[in-house]
Structures are given as structure tokens and as C-alpha cells.
C-alpha positions in Angstrom: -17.7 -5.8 14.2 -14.7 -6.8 16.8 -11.3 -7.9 14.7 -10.7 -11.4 15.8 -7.1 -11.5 17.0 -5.4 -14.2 15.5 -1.6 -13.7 15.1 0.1 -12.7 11.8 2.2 -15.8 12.6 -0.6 -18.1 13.4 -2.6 -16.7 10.5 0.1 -17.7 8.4 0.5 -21.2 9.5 -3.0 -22.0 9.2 -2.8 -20.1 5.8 -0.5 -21.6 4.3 -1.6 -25.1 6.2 -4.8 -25.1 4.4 -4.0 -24.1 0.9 -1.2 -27.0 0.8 -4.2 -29.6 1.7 -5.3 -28.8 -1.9 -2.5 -27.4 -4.2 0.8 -28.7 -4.1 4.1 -27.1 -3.8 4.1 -23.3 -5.0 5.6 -22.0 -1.8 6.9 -18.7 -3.2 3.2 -18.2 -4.9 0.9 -18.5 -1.7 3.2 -16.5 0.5 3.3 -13.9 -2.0 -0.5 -14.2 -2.1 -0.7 -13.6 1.5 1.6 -10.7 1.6 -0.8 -9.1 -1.2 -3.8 -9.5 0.5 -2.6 -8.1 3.9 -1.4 -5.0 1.9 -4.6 -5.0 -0.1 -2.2 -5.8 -3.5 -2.7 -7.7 -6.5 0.1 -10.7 -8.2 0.6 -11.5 -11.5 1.5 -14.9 -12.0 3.6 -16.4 -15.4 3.7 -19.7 -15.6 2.7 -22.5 -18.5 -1.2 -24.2 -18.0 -1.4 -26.6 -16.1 0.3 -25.5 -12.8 -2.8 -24.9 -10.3 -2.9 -21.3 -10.5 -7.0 -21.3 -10.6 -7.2 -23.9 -8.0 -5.0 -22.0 -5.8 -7.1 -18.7 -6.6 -10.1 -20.8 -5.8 -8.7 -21.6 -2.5 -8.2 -18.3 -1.4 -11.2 -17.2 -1.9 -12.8 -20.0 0.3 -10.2 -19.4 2.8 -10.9 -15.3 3.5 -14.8 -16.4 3.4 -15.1 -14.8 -0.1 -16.3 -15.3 -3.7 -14.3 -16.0 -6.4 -14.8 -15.3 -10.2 -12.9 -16.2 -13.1 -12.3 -13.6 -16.3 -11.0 -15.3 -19.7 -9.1 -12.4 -21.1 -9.7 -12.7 -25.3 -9.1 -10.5 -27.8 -12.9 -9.9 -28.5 -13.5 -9.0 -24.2 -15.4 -5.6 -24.0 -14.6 -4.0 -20.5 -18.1 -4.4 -20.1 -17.7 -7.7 -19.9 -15.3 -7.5 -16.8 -16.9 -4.5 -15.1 -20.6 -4.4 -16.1 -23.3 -2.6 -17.4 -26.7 -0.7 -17.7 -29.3 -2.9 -18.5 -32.7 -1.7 -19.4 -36.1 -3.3 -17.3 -39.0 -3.5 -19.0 -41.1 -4.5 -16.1 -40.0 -1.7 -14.9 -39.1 1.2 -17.4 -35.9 1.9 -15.8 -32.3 0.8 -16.1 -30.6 -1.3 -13.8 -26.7 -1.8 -13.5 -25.5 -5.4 -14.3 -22.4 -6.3 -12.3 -19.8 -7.8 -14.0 -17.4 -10.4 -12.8 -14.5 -8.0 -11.1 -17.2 -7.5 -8.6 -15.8 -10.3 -6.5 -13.3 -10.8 -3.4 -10.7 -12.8 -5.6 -10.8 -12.1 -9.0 -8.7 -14.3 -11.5 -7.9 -13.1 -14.7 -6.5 -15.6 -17.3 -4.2 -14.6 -19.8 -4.1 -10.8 -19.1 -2.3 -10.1 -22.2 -4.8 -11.3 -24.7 -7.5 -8.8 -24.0 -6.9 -5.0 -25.9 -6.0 -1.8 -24.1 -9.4 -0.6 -23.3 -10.4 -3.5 -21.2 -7.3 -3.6 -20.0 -7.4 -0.2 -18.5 -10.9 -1.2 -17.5 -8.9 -3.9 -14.5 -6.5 -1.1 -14.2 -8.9 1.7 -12.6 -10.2 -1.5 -11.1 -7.1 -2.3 -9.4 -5.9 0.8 -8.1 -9.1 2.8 -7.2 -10.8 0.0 -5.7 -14.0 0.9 -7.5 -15.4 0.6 -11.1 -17.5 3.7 -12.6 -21.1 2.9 -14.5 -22.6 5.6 -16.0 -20.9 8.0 -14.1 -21.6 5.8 -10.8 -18.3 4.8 -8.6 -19.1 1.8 -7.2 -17.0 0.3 -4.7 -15.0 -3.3 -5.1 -15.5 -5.3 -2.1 -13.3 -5.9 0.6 -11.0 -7.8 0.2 -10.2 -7.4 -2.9 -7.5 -9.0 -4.9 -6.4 -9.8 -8.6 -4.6 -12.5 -9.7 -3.6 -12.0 -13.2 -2.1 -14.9 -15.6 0.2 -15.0 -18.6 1.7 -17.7 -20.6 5.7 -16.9 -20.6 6.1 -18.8 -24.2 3.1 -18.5 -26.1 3.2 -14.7 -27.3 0.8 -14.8 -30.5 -1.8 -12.9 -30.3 -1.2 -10.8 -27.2 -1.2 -7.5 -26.0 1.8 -6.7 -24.1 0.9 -4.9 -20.7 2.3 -1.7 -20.5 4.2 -0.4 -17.9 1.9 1.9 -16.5 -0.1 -1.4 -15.3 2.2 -3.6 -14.5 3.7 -1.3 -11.6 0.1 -1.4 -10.2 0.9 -5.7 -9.5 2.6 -5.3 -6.2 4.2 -8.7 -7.5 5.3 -10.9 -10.3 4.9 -14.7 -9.7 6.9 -16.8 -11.2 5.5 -20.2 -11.2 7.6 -23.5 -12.8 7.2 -26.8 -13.1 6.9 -29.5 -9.7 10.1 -30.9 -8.5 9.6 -34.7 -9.1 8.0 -35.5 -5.3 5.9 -32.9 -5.9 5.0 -34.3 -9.4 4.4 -37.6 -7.6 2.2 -36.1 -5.2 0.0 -34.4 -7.6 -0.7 -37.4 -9.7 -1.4 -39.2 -5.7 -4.0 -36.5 -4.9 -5.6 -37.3 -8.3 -5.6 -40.5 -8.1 -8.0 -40.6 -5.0 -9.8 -36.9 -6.0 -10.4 -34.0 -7.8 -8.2 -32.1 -5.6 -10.9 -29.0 -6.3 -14.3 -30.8 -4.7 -11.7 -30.7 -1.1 -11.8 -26.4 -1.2 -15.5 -26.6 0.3 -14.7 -28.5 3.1 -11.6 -26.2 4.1 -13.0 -23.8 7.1 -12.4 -20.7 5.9 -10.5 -17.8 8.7 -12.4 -16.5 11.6 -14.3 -12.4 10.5 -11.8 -10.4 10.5 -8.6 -12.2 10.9 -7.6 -10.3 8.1 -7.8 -6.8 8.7 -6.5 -7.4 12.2 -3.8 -8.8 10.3 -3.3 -5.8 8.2 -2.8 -3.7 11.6 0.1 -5.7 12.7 1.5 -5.5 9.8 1.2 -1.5 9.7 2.9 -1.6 13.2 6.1 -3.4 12.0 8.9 -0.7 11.9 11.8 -0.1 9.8 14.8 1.7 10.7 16.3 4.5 8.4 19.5 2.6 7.5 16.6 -0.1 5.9 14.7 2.6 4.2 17.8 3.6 2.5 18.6 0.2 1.6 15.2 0.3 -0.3 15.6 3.9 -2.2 19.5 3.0 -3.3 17.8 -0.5 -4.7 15.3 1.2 -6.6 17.7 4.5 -7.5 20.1 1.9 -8.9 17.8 0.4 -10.8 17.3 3.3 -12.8 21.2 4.0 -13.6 22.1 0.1 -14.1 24.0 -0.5 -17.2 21.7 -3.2 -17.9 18.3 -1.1 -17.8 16.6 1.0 -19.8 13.6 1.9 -17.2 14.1 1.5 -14.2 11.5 1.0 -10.6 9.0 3.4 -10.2 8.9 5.4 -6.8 5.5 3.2 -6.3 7.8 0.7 -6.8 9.7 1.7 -3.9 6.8 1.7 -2.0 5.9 -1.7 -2.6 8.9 -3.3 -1.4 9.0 -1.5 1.7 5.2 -2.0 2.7 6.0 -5.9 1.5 9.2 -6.4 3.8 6.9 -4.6 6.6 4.7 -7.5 6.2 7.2 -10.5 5.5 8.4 -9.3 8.9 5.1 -9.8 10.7 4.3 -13.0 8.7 8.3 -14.3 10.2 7.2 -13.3 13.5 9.1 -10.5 13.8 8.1 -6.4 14.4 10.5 -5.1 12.5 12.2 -5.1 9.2 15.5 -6.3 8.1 17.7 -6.4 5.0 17.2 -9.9 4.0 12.9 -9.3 4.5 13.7 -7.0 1.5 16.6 -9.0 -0.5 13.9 -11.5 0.0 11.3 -9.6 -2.4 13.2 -7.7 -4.4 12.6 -9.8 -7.5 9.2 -10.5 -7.1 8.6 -6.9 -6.6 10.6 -5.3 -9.3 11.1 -7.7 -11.8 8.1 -6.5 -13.6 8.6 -2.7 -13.3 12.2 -2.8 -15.1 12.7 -2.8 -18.5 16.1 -4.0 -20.0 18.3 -2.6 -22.8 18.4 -4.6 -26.2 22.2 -4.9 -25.2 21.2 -7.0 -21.9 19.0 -9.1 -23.8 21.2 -10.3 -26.2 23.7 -11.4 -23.5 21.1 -13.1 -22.2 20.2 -11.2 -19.0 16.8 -11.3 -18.0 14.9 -9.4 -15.4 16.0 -11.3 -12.3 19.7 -11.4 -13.4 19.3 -7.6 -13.8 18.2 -7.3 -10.3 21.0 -9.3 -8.6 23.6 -7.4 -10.3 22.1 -4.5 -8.8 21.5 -6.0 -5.5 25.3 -7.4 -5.9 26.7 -3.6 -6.3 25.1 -2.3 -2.8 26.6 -2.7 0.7 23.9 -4.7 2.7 23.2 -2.4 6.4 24.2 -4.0 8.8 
């Protein structure tokens, strides 16, 4: 099948266009969304109930011509219960593998940090291989593929904090707040008249593959070496901060240079600069880093962490 050639700019516009027709506000969110699913990433998103973060997944889905499932993370969920299972067939005498939910284009997971460690690592091989493995079968996820992962920032009983090891596979963290008061306005409007989420089936969703032609664009944006050193003295000085125990991964580094690539492409642009990756350096890192008690108590948090360090290094010009 022929790519259809739309843009990275146009996509974009009609990207973004079409998702604000049914959520409101959340600018940061979607374009963070779009930048994942050109680089075949995933986003966790904090933020309290309420704030759209299914209808937006929802939206998505429709949007890329894909199908959308919904996992509540509890403490009782058996990975089995997000990637499947053998069933046996008495009509026919044999077993038969039962798909589970992850087997979907966008895959929202609600409250990641309620389930345990086991079916948590059972989204993590998920995530990064791209494939789930029933009784010793790898079977591929479909593509696209993305994962967006919730967790409430204030309600912390009865959770399992996610380790590091699978929070560096989020290429970002979302941080997603409350309206600004027109926005507020406007989401009470669009009730008023609708249920905002009966509109997503009449959205047209993007032409066959808009999205991997996308993806090639993207992988044809360049970056100069004085940019690529930008990005390895961010992540080095992450790791020697006064403020951090744990610093960014080297995938981590990899991240934020594959996500200013494609910020570029998205701005209309074939090549990267310093303020593509100033731009995501706390929605790519602020996850990966872990700070001292010291920090903490002084009341730092991730993202003041990451501006100090971004504060220390000379910008290239």
C-alpha cells in the first residue's frame, strides 16, 4: 500500500483541529500524543479524574482509523487479564488463544499504579517489544500502537509505585491540570448541547498511511553535532546534579533527541534546534530522574530539578 503524503505540518493541523472539536484545551497533551505516535512511543499522563484523558484517548484512536480499549489497573488485575490467554474448545478439543485488551491500536490504561509488579511487567514487554508472548507464542501488537498510561498525583493509597525500569520505557510524562476558566466555560457549553463523546464517530479519521509517511519525515529531520551535544550534556548533568539521586538513562537521551527530531517536522522545519529540545526536556525526563531526600524537603520537584540543570548549560548557538 502507497503512503499517502500528507505533510507533517498539515497532519498536524488537522490533528490537532479535530481532537479540539471534542476535548478542550490540553494543548501540551495532544501534541505530546502526536509526537509519541510518530515515534511509535507511549505517554503517561498524571492528572486528577475528571480532566478528559479517556475522551481524548478515545479520539485518537478514531482519528488514526484504529481501535481503542480501555484497562482498569486494580490490585486484583492478573496480566492475563491485559494480555490474554489459552482457552480450551470443547467443540473442538483444542486450545485457542483469547486476546486480551492490549491487543488494540490505543490502549488506555487507568491508574497504572494500582495493578502489582507482575501485570505491570506484563504492559512493560508489551510496550517495548511490541509483542505479547502466549504459551511461548510472540504475537505481534498492531501497528500503531500506543499506551496511554494514567495516575492520580494525590491519591497514593493503595498503589504500586512504577519502578524505574518502566517508567524510562514512557517516552513522556503528561502533566495534565485543571481548565483555565474560558476553557472551564467552554466545557460546561459543549455539555450543555452534548455528550461531547457521541461527536468522535463523526470525526473522519486520517487518510491510510498518513502516519507512517509521517514517521519518514520525521526520520529525515537532521540535527547538527553542536545539538547532539546539547542533548548528552542535559542528560550527563542530570546524573551529577546536586539535586538528583538518579539521573536520565542513555534511553533517555535517546528520547529527547528522536522527540526534538519530530517537534521539528511537526513546526515545519527539517532540522533541529535548541529550543525543539528545551521545549521537551521536562516532559521527557521528568519521569526518569529521581531526586535526593534533601531536594524534596526544599521543595524541589522534578521539573524544578530539570530547569536548574537546563539553567547551568550554555545554549548552542
Amino acid at each position: 500500500m502507497t503512503a499517502t503524503r500528507m505533510p507533517v505540518t498539515d497532519l498536524t493541523a488537522r490533528f490537532t483541529g479535530e481532537v479540539h472539536r471534542i476535548v478542550v484545551g490540553q494543548d501540551e497533551t495532544v501534541r505530546l500524543a502526536l509526537i509519541a505516535l510518530l515515534l511509535s512511543g507511549h505517554v503517561l499522563i498524571e492528572g486528577v479524574p475528571g480532566t478528559a484523558k479517556t475522551l481524548l484517548a478515545r479520539t485518537i484512536a478514531r482519528l488514526i482509523g484504529g481501535t481503542f480499549k480501555r484497562i482498569q489497573f486494580t490490585p486484583d488485575l492478573m496480566p492475563s487479564d491485559v494480555v490474554g490467554t489459552t482457552v480450551f474448545e470443547i467443540a473442538t478439543s483444542a486450545f485457542r488463544i483469547r486476546r486480551g485488551p492490549i491487543f488494540a491500536n490505543v490502549v488506555l490504561v487507568d491508574e497504572v499504579n494500582r495493578a502489582p509488579a507482575k501485570t505491570q511487567s506484563a504492559l512493560l514487554e508489551a510496550m517495548e517489544e511490541r509483542q505479547v508472548t502466549l504459551e511461548g507464542e510472540a504475537l505481534p501488537l498492531p501497528d500503531p500502537f500506543l499506551v496511554l498510561a494514567t495516575q492520580n498525583p494525590v491519591e497514593y493509597e493503595g498503589t504500586y509505585p512504577l519502578p524505574e525500569a518502566e517508567l524510562d520505557r514512557f517516552l513522556f510524562k503528561a502533566v495534565v491540570r485543571y481548565p483555565e476558566p474560558d476553557q472551564e466555560r467552554a466545557i460546561l457549553r459543549a455539555h450543555d448541547r452534548r455528550v461531547p463523546v457521541a461527536d468522535i464517530a463523526v470525526l473522519e479519521p486520517l487518510p491510510s498511511g498518513t502516519l507512517a509517511a509521517a514517521r519518514e519525515e520525521a526520520d529525515a529531520v537532521t540535527i547538527a553535532d553542536a545539538v547532539l551535544d546539547y542533548i548528552a550534556r542535559i542528560v550527563e548533568t542530570t546524573r551529577t546534579s546536586p539535586d538528583v539521586l538518579l539521573g536520565a538513562s542513555p534511553r533517555a537521551g535517546v528520547h529527547l533527541m528522536r522527540a526534538a527530531k519530530a517537534a521539528a517536522a511537526i513546526d515545519g522545519r527539517d532540522f533541529v534546534t535548541p529550543d525543539d529540545v528545551k521545549a521537551l526536556a521536562l516532559p521527557a525526563l521528568r519521569h526518569r530522574v529521581v531526586l535526593k531526600a534533601e531536594a524534596e524537603i526544599e521543595g524541589l520537584d522534578a521539573d524544578a530539578a530539570i530547569r536548574r540543570v537546563l539553567a547551568r548549560l550554555d545554549v548552542p548557538r
